[in-house]
N, C-alpha and C positions, 0 to 999 in steps of 0.2 A: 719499365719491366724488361728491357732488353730483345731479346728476341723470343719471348715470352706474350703470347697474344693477349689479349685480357679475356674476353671467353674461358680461354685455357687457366690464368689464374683464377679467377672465378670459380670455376669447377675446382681446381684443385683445394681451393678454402674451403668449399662444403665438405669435400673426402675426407680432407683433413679432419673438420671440425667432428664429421659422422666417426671416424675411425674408432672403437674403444681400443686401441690400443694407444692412443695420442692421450697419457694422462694428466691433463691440464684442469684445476677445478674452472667450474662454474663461470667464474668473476674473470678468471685470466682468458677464457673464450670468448667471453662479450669483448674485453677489450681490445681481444687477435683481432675480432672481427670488423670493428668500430675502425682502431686502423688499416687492417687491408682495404676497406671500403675506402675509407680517408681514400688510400692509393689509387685506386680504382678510380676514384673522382679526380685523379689530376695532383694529388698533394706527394713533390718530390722530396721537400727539408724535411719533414717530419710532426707529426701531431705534439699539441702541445700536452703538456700533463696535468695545466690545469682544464683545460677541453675535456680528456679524459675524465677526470673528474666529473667533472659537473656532468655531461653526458650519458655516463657508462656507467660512475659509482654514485652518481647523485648526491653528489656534494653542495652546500651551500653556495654562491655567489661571495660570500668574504672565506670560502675555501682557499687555505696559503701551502703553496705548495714546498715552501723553503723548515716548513714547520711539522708537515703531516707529510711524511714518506710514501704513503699508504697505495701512491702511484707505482713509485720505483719498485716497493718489494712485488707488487704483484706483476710487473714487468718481469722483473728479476725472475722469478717462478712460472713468468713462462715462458723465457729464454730457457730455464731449466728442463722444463719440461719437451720442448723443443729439439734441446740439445739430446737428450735422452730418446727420441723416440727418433730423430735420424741417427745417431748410432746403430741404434737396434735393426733397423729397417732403410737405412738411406738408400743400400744397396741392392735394396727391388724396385725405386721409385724414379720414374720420369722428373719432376720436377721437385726441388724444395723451396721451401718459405725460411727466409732469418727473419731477425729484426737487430740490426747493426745497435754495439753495444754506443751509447750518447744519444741514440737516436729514436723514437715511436715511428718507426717506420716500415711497412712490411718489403721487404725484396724477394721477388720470384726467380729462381734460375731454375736450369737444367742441370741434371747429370751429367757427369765427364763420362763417357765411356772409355775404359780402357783398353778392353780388348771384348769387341764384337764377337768374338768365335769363341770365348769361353764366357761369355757373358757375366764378365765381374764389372763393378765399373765405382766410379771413387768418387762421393759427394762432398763437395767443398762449398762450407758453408762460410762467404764473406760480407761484408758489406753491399758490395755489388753486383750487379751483373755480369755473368762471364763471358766473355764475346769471342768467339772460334773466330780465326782467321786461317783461310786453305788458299794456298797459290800452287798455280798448275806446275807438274816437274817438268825440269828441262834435261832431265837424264833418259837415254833410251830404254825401253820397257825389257830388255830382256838383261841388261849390266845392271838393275837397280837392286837385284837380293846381294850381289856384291859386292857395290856401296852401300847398304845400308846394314850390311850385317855382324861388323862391329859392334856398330850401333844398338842395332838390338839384343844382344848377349848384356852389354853393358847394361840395356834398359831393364833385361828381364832381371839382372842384377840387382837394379834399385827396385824394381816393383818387390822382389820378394826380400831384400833388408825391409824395405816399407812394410812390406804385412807383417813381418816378424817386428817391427819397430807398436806398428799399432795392436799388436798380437798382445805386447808386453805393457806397454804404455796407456793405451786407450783401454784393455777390456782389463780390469782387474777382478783379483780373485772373490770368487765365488763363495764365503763361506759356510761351513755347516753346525748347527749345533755340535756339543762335544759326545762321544758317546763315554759313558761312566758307567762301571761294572764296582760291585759292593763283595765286601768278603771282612765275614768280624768272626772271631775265635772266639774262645774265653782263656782267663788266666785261670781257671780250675776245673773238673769238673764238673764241680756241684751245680754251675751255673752255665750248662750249656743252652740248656731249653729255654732259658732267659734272654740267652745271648743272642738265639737266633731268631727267639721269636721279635727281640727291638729290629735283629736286621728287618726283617720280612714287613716291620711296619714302618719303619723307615725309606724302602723300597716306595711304598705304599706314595707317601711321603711324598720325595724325591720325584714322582712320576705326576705330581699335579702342578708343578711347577713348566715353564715352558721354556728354560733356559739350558735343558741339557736332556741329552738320550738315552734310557738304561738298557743298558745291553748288557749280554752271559756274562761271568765272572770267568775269564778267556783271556790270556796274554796271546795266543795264535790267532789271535784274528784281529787284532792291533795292528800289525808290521803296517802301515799304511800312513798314506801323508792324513789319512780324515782323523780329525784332532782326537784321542781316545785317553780317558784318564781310569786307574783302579784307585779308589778310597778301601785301604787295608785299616781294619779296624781291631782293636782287641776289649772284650768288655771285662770290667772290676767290680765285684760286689762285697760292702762289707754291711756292719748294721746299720752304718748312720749315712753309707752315699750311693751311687753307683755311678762310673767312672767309666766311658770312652776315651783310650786311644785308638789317635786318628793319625793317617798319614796318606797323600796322593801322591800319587806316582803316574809319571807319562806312560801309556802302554808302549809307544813307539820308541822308544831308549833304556825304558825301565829307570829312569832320575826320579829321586824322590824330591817333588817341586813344594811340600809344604805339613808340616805336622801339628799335632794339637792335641790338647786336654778337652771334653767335655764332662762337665759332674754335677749331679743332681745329688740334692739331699732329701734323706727318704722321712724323719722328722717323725715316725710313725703315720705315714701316708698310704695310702694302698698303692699297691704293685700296679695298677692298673694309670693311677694317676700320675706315679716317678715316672712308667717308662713313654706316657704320651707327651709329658717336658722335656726328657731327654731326646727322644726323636724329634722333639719341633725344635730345641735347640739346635741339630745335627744337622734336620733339615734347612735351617736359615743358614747356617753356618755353609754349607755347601750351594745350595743352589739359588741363596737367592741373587737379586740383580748386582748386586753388590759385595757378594759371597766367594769362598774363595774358585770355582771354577769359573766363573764368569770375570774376576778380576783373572786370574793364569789368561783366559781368551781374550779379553781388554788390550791386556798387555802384549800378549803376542802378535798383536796386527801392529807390527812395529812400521808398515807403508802409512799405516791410516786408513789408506783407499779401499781396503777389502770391501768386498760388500757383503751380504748377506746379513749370518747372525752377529759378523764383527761389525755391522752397521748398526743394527738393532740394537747393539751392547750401549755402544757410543752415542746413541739418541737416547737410552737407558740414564745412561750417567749424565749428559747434558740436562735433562728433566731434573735430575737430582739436585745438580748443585744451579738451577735455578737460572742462571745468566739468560737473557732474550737471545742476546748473538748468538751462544755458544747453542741453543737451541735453535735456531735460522739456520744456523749452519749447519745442522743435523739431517735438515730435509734434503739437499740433495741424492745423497748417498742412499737413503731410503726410499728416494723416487726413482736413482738408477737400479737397485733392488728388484722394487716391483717391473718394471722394465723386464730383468730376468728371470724374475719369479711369479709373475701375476697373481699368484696364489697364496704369497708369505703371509699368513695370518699378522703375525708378530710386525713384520716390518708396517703392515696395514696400521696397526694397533699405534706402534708407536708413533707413525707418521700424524694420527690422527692426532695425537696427543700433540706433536709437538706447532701442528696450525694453530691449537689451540693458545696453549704457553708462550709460543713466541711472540704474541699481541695479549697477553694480559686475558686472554678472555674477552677484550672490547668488542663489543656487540656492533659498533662501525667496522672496523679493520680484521673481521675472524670470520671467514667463508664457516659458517657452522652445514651448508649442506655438503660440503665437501668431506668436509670434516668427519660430519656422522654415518655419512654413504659409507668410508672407509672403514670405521667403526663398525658399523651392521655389517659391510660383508664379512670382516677378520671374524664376526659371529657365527655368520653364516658357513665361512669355511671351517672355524675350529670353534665347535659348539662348547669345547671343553677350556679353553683358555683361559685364565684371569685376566691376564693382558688384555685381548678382547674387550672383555667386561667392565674394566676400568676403563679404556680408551671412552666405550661407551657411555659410562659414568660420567666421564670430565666432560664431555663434549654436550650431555645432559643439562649437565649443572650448569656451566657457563650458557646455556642457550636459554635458562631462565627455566627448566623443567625439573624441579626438583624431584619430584616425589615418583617421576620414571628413573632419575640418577638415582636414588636412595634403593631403588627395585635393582639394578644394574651392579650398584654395589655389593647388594648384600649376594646376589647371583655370584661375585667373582671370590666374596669370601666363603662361601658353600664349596666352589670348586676348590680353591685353595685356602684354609684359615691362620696355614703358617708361610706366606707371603706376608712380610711387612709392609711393602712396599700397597698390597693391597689394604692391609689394617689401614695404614697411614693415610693413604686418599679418602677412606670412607670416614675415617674419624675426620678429615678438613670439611668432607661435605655434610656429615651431620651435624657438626660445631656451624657454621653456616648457617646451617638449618635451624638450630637451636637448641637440639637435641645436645644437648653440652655433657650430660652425666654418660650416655651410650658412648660419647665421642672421646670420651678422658679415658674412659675404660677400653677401647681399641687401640688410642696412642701408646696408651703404659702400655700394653700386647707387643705392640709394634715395636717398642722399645728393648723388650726382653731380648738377653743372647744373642747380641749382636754389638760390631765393633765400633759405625758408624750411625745414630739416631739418623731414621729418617727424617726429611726435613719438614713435611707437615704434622707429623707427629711430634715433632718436641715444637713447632708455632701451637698445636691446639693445645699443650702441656702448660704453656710459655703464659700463652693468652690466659687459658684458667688459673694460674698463680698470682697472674695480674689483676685478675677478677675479683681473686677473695683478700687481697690485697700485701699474697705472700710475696712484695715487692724484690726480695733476695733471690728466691727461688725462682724468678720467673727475670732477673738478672741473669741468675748463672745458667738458665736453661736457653737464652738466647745469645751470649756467648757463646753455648756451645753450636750452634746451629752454622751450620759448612754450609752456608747459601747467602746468594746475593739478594733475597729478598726485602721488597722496601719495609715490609711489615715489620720484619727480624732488627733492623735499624733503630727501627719506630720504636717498638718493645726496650731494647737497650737504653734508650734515650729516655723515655718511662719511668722503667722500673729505677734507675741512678738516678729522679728526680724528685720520684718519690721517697727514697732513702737521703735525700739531701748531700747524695754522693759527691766530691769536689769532682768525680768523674763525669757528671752529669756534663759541666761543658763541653768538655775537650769532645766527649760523644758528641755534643749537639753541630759542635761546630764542624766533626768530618760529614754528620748528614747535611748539615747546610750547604756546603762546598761541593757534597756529592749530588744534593737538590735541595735549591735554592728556593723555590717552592714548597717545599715538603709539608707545610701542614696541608694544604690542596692536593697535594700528590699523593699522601699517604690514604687523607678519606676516598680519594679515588678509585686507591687500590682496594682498599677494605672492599668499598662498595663493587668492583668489579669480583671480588671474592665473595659478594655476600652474605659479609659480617651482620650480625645483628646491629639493628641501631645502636644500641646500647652500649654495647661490645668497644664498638665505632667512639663513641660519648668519650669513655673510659679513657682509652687512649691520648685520645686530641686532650683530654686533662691533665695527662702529667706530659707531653710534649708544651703545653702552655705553660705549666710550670718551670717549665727545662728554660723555657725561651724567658720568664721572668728573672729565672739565678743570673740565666748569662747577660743580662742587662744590667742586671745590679753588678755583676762582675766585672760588668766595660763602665758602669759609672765610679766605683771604687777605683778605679784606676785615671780617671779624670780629673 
């Protein structure tokens, strides 16, 4: 530990540990602690990671660590968290802790100070210990501001490139929700009191969603860099439709960045039921996670690195399209986030979510107290979010409490019931459940007026077509599914085995290649999802089928 006492590190692990601002879950503190202790006792190379294991996560004795990562990531994550809270704070603190990347190792240093008299001072966090070396001057006391005062203009020079270097580099942007002001006309007007009454409940609308701000319908109070967008609207009535045009425009340029049709057909329906479709059509269309202001904000975080709601966005869409990695990689930016925001419900919500997704749900490898802590407070801060509600939903369901996930779901569709993205989770957990007819009827919902199907909603569409054995329909509805999930695979492989498809191979053969395993992997997943048994059965039947063509298909060629 350098010049670093052990006393003193000692005390510093508990500070540490006690800090709430140090956002490390549960499992990643036992195992900070487990090794500084290690260090403590004498151990310089570093703790092993199957020790850890067995130790810390209570692993088996034939626990393989070449096989089960379940060490690294949660290193990984508290290196992250680590790194994140001396950023935030290095620069009020005596000493810090790393843990050098190769290595389970805790290192205690000091603070550089850099300048005593304005008390800034610059934490470098390396492998090692930093060791000061001071030799006495041999310059006389009163020529040394002369000789050294080159020196220090040059220095104050690099100090303040340096802060503008880390100003730019290290801290990035902050972001905010967008604010979005509404304005619809009519094209006559017979149909003004129509027109305004869809805005005013479209407003309505638009404000239970948590991906954007509605502010006055005001181009002077735009001029600013905080994102602001006008959706200019004009409404169309004739006997058989009624008809939105739509157009958003940036408040800060005034560019029109996207336009559109929306149109209901009135069928002989009541005015009351046309115009609650057309606003929930309006409303998916604009704000949902995947709608058009949240895709203009997606895209505009052209660094990547922003944090805020352009993180939020980005753990949004990694959930969507399914990938483990591409959701791992989501958490940092979410946990440098809270770092600056303590309080972001949203980033809470999705962070939760993605502990979850990114280990399947396995009930070994998924801190569920972490997870759900995060969950209840995004509640606790924004009683009104559906984000919230589903984070809390997912994190329910995978911890084996169905019937509090089912109460959590239906809570986030009350706040919002034109989020698809919330139809879509609650329809996966009730299919799950068993509730299969509630669950098909939220999917379809979920699926209405919108460009991309969400991905649980067309797997529980997908699953029920394969169920009554509408082998086609439950082909073409898993094609369509924009997700790497192994179920969506499974299903394809299925349903072209039960149609006797010559496609069936060629499918069988990129899932084999993709998992070689895969009838093992797939019950797996089901059951990490859980699928009804039966559900489960079904499947594994026409993948056995699948695996019998292509046997006959490798002996016909023998």
């Amino acid at each position: 530990m350098g010049d670093v006492s052990l006393s003193e590190a000692e005390t510093e692990l508990e500070r540490l540990l006690a800090d709430p601002r140090f956002h490390a879950t549960d499992r990643a503190k036992r195992i900070f602690r487990y090794v500084a202790e290690k260090c403590f006792e004498g151990e310089t190379v570093g703790v092993k990671a199957y020790a850890i294991a067995l130790d810390v996560l209570n692993r088996p004795e034939r626990f393989d660590t070449n096989s089960d990562p379940i060490v690294r990531i949660e290193v990984s994550r508290l290196r992250n968290a680590l790194a994140n809270y001396y950023e935030a704070y290095g620069s009020e603190l005596a000493l810090i802790v790393s843990l050098p990347v190769g290595r389970y190792l805790a290192v205690f240093t000091r603070s550089i100070a850099v300048s005593a008299q304005g008390k800034h001072s610059v934490t470098e966090v390396t492998g090692e210990p930093l060791q000061l070396e001071t030799k006495p001057s041999t310059v006389p006391v009163h020529r040394t501001w002369q000789i050294w005062l080159p020196y220090g203009v040059a220095a104050t020079a690099l100090l303040l490139m340096g802060s503008a270097w880390v100003y730019v580099v290290r801290s990035p942007d902050l972001t905010d929700r967008p604010s979005v002001s509404l304005s619809m006309s009519s094209a006559d007007d017979q149909h003004l009191t129509e027109a305004d009454e869809t805005r005013r409940y479209l407003s309505a609308a638009l404000s239970q969603f948590r991906t954007l701000d509605l502010s006055a319908s005001t181009f002077a109070s735009a001029r600013a860099a905080h994102p602001a967008y006008e959706i200019e609207m004009k409404y169309y009535a004739d006997d058989d439709n009624r008809t939105v045009w739509w157009q958003v425009v940036d408040r800060r340029n005034s560019d029109i960045l996207k336009s559109g049709l929306e149109q209901v057909q009135t069928n002989g329906r009541s005015d009351i039921s046309v115009r609650d479709e057309l606003v929930s059509a309006l409303a998916k269309r604009f704000a949902a996670s995947r709608g058009v202001i949240s895709n203009l904000e997606a895209h505009g975080d052209a660094s990547g690195r922003s944090l805020g709601n352009a993180c939020v966005l980005r753990g949004e869409i990694a959930l969507a399209e399914g990938g483990r990695k591409g959701i791992a990689a989501a958490q940092p930016c979410l946990e440098r986030t809270l770092v600056r925001q303590p309080n972001n419900a949203d980033a809470m919500a999705i962070l939760s979510r993605t502990l979850v997704a990114s280990t399947g749900g396995d009930l070994a490898s998924t801190d569920f107290t972490y997870a759900a802590t995060l969950a209840n407070r995004a509640v606790s801060v924004d009683s009104g979010s559906d984000r919230a509600y589903v984070a809390l939903m997912m994190v329910q369901f995978y911890a084996g409490k169905t019937e509090l996930a089912i109460a959590a779901g239906n809570r986030a569709l009350a706040i919002n019931p034109n989020n698809p993205d919330v139809l879509a989770k609650l329809a996966g957990v009730l299919y799950s459940a068993g509730f299969e007819q509630a669950a098909v009827s939220l999917a379809e919902d979920a699926s209405k007026n919108i460009d991309a199907m969400p991905c649980d909603a067309a797997i529980v569409l997908a699953l029920d077509a394969y169920g009554r054995g509408d082998w086609q329909n439950a082909s073409l509805l898993a094609e369509q599914i924009n997700c790497s999930d192994l179920v969506v695979r499974a299903i394809r492989v299925a349903a072209l085995a039960e149609m006797n498809s010559p496609e069936a191979g060629r499918s069988l053969a990129d899932l084999t290649e993709a998992t070689p395993a895969y009838l093992t992997s797939v019950r797996t997943s089901m059951e990490h999802h859980r699928y009804p048994p039966g559900v489960i059965a079904e499947l594994e039947g026409g993948l056995a089928k699948a695996g019998r063509a292509g046997e006959r298909v490798m002996s016909s060629r023998d």
